[in-house]
Legacy VTK file of the C-alpha trace (Angstrom):
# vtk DataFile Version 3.0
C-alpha trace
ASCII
DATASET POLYDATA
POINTS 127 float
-12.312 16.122 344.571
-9.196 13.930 344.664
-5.995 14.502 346.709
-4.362 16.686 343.741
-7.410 18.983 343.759
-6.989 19.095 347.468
-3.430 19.720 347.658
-3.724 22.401 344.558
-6.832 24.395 346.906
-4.491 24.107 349.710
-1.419 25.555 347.642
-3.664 28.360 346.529
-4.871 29.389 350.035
-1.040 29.473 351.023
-0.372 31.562 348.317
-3.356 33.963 348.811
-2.297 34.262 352.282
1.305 35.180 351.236
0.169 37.940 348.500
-2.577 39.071 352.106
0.379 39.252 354.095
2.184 41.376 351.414
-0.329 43.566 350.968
-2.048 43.887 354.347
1.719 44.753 355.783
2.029 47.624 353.270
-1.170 48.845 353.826
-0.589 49.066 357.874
3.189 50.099 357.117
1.587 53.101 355.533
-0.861 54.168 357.967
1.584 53.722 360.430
4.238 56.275 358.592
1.352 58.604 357.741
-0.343 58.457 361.810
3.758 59.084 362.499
4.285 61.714 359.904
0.756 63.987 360.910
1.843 63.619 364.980
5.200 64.377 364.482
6.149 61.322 367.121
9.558 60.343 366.042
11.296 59.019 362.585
8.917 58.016 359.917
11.339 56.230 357.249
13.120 53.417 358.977
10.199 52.191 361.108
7.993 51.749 357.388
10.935 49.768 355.881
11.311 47.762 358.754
7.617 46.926 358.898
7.318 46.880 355.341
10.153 44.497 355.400
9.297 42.115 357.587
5.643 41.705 355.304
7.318 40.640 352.898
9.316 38.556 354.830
6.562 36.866 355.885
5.020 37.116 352.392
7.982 35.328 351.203
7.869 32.263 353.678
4.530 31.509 352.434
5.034 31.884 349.193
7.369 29.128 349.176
5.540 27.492 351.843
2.614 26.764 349.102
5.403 26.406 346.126
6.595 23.495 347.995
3.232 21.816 348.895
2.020 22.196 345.138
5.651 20.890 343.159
5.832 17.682 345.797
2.477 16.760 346.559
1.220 17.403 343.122
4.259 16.462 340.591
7.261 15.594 341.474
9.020 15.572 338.493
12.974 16.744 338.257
11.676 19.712 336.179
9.320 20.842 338.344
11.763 20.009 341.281
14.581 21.902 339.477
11.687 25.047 339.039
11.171 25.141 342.771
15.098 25.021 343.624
15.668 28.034 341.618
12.260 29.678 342.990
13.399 28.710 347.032
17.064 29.850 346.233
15.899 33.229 344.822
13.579 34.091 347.496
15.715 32.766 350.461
18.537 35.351 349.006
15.486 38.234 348.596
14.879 37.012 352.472
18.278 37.125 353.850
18.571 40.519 352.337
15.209 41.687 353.924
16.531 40.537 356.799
20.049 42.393 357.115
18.623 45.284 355.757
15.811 45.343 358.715
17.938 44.471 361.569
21.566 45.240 360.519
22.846 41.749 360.670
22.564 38.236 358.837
20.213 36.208 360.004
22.668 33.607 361.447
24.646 35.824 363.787
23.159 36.511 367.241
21.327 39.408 368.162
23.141 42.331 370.240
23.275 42.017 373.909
21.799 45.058 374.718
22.828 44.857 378.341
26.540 44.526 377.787
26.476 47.648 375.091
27.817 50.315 376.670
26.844 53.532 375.500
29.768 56.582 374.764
30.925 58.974 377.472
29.715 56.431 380.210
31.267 54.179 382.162
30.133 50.776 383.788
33.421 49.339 384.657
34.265 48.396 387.996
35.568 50.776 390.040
LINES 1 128
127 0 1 2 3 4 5 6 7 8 9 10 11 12 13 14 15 16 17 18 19 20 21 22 23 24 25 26 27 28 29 30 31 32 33 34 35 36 37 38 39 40 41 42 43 44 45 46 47 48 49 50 51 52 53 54 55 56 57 58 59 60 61 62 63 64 65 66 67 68 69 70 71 72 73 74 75 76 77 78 79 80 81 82 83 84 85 86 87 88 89 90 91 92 93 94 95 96 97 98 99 100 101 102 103 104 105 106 107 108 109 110 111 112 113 114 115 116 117 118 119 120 121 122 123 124 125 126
């Protein structure tokens, strides 16, 4: 087997990984909503999008993660580098959106210092 065989079996591990990932996260989303659901422990909904979310997330990443290894390692040609710019560009704008819709903000802003929220009807000011 020659180093395009090799990189090709590589690409298609990445990608079987990324569709495992997919599917694997929906499947433990799911029994995680249902185990919530029958016990009654607390909201159902947002946790399984969130988890569900970040699946795919991490679907995504290595779907493009094996997109990448196959179009440069393989053939580089402008087509096939043109291909994969439209292919990262679409799935980096499916990932942001994942990713604002699962925490509340874009991914480039910093998370929320918990310890410096204050919470209505309290006070922690000095005094």
């Amino acid at each position: 087997m020659g180093f395009q065989g090799v990189v090709e079996t590589v690409g298609q591990c990445v990608d079987a990984a990324g569709v495992a990932a997919i599917v694997l996260g929906a499947i433990a989303a799911g029994v995680q909503a249902l185990r919530r659901a029958r016990a009654g422990s607390g909201p159902v909904y947002q946790p399984f999008r969130q988890q569900l979310g970040r699946s795919i997330l991490l679907g995504l990443e290595l779907l493009v993660a094996a997109d990448i290894i196959r179009t440069v390692a393989v053939s580089p040609t402008f087509e096939s580098v043109g291909v994969l710019a439209g292919i990262v560009l679409i799935r980096t704008f499916l990932s942001f959106s994942l990713e604002l819709e699962i925490t509340g903000r874009w991914p480039w802003q910093p998370a929320p210092d918990l310890a410096s929220s204050t919470v209505p009807g309290t006070s922690h000011g000095p005094g």
